[in-house]
C-alpha positions in Angstrom: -37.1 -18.0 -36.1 -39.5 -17.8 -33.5 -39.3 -19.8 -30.0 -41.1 -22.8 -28.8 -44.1 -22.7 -26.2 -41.2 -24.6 -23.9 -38.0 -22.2 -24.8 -39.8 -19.5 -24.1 -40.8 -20.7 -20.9 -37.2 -21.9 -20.1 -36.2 -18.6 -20.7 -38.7 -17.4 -18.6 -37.2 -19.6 -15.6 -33.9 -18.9 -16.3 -34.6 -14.8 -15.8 -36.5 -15.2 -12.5 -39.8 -14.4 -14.0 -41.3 -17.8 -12.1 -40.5 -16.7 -8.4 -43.1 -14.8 -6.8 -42.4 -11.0 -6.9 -42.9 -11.4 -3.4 -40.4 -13.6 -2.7 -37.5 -12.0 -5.2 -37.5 -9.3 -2.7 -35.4 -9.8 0.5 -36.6 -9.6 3.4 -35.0 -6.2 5.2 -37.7 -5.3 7.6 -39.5 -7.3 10.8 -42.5 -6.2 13.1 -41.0 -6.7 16.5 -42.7 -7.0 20.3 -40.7 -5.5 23.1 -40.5 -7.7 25.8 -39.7 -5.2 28.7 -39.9 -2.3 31.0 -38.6 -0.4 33.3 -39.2 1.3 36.3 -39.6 5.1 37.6 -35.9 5.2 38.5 -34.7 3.0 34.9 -33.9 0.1 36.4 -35.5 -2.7 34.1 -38.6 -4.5 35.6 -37.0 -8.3 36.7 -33.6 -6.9 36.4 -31.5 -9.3 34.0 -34.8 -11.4 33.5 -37.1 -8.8 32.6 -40.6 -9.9 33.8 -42.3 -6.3 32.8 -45.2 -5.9 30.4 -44.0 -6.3 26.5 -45.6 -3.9 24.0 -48.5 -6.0 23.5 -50.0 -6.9 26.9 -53.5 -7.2 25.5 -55.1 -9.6 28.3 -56.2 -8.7 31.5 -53.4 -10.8 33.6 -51.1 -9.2 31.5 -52.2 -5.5 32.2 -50.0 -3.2 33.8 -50.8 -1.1 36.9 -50.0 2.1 37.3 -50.2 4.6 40.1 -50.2 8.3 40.4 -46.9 10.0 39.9 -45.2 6.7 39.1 -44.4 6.5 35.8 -42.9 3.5 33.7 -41.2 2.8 30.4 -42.2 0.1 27.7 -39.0 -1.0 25.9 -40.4 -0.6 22.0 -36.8 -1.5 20.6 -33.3 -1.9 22.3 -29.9 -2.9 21.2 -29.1 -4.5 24.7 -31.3 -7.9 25.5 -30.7 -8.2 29.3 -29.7 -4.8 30.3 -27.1 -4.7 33.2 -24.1 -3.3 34.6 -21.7 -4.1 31.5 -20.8 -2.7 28.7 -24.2 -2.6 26.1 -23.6 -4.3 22.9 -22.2 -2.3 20.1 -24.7 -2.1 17.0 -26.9 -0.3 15.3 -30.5 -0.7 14.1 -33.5 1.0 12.0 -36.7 1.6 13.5 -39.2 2.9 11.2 -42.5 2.7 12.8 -44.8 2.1 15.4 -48.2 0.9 15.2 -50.9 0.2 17.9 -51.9 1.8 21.0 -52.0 1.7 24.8 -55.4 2.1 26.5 -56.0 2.9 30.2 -59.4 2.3 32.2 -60.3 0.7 35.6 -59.8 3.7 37.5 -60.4 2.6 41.3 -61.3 6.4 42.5 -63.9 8.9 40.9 -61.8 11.9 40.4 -60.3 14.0 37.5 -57.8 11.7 35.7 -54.7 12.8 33.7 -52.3 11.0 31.7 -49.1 11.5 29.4 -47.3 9.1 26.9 -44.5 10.1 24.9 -41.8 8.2 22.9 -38.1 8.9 23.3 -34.8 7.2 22.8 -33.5 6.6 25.9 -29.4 5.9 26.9 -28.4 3.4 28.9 -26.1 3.8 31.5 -23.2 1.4 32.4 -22.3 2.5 35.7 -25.4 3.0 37.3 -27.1 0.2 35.1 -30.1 2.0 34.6 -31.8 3.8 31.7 -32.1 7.3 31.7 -35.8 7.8 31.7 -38.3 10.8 31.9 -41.7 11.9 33.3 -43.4 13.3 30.5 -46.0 15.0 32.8 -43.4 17.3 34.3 -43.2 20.7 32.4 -39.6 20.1 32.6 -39.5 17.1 30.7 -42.1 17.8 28.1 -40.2 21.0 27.3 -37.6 18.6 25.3 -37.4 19.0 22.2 -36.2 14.8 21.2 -39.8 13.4 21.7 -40.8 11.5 18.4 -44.7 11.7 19.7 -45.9 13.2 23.0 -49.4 13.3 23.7 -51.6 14.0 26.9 -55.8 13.3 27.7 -57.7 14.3 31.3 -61.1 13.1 31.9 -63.4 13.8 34.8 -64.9 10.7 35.9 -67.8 11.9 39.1 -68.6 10.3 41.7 -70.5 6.8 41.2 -71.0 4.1 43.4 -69.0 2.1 41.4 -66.1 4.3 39.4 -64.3 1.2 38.4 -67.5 1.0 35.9 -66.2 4.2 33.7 -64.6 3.5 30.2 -61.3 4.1 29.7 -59.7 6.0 27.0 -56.9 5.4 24.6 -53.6 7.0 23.0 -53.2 5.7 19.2 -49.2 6.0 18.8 -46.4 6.9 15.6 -42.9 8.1 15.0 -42.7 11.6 13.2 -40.1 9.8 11.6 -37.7 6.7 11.2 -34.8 6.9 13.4 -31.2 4.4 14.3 -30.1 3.4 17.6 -26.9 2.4 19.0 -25.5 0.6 20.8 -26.8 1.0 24.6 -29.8 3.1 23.3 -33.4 2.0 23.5 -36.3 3.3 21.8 -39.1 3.9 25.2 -42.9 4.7 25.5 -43.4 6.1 28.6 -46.4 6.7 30.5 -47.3 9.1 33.4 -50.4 9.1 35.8 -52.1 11.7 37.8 -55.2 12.5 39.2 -56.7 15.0 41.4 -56.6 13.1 44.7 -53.3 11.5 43.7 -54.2 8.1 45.1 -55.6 4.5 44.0 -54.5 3.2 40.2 -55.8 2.4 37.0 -55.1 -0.1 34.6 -52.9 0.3 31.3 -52.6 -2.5 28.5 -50.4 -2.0 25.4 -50.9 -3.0 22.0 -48.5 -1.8 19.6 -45.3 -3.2 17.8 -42.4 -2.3 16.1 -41.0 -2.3 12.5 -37.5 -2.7 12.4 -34.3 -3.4 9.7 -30.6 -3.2 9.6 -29.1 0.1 8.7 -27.7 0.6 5.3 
């Protein structure tokens, strides 16, 4: 005997078939902004209040600057929310991407402009209370072989009356792959500065987030 209009829509119901396929599946993944940075040495920009840059600093009073030789850390992902000179929390989490980019211009000297950006998980260290960070211009460092991108541009900006004027140039940023982190780890995108007279700045804004989700 064949069903009604109305049992078979019951029935429907009653299976799930009315809920949005979207909203059957859960929801296992987030796109995350860091909200921190640290310094040359790994100590975390504000301290226990971090008042660095986050990941997505896309305004002009947000901007970071950045001088030759001194290179700093974004925080993409970390386990531990104020880092400090305890224990990190114990946990683990999934990273499996990261979209976006950081773009550098405003150059306040004409000269021949280099920089590096590479992405690393960093450890954090309980007795020092620092991260244990890296210059990814140094041979040294870029030798490493844990780098989930690395990447490196020079220009030669020439003498103008105004070098300030010049356009910048960009670094478009991915992981090779998805990778966990533990507790006291932190996923970092660090970027290095040089130039040929190895004075004034430039300006660097980021633009990029994370996807995270919990580890199986």
């Amino acid at each position: 005997m064949a069903k009604s209009k109305s049992a078979r829509r019951r029935a429907r119901m009653a299976g799930g078939a009315s809920i949005p396929y979207a909203r059957m599946r859960p929801n296992l993944a987030n796109w995350i902004v860091g909200g921190s940075a640290t310094d040359n040495t790994g100590s975390v920009i504000g301290g226990a209040s971090p008042t660095g840059p986050s990941t997505w600093s896309c305004t002009p009073a947000n901007a970071q600057t950045i001088v030759p030789s001194t290179p700093f850390s974004y925080q993409a992902v970390t386990i531990v929310a104020a880092p400090n000179t305890t224990t990190p929390t114990i946990g683990r989490i999934k990273v499996d991407e990261v979209k976006g980019h950081i773009y550098v211009c405003d150059f306040t000297n004409a000269s021949e402009h280099a920089f590096a950006v590479g992405i690393y998980v960093s450890e954090f260290n309980s007795n020092s209370g620092k991260w244990d960070v890296r210059d990814p211009m140094i041979t040294s460092d870029a030798a490493r072989d844990d780098y989930f991108f690395l990447e490196a541009q020079a220009w030669d900006f020439p003498i103008t009356t105004n070098a300030t004027a010049q356009s910048g140039f960009r670094f478009d940023l991915k992981l090779s792959n998805p990778l966990i982190l533990g507790g006291g780890q932190a996923l970092h995108v660090t970027v290095s500065y040089r130039n040929a007279a190895n004075t004034g700045s430039a300006t660097c804004y980021s633009m990029f987030r994370s996807r995270v989700g919990p580890v199986a």
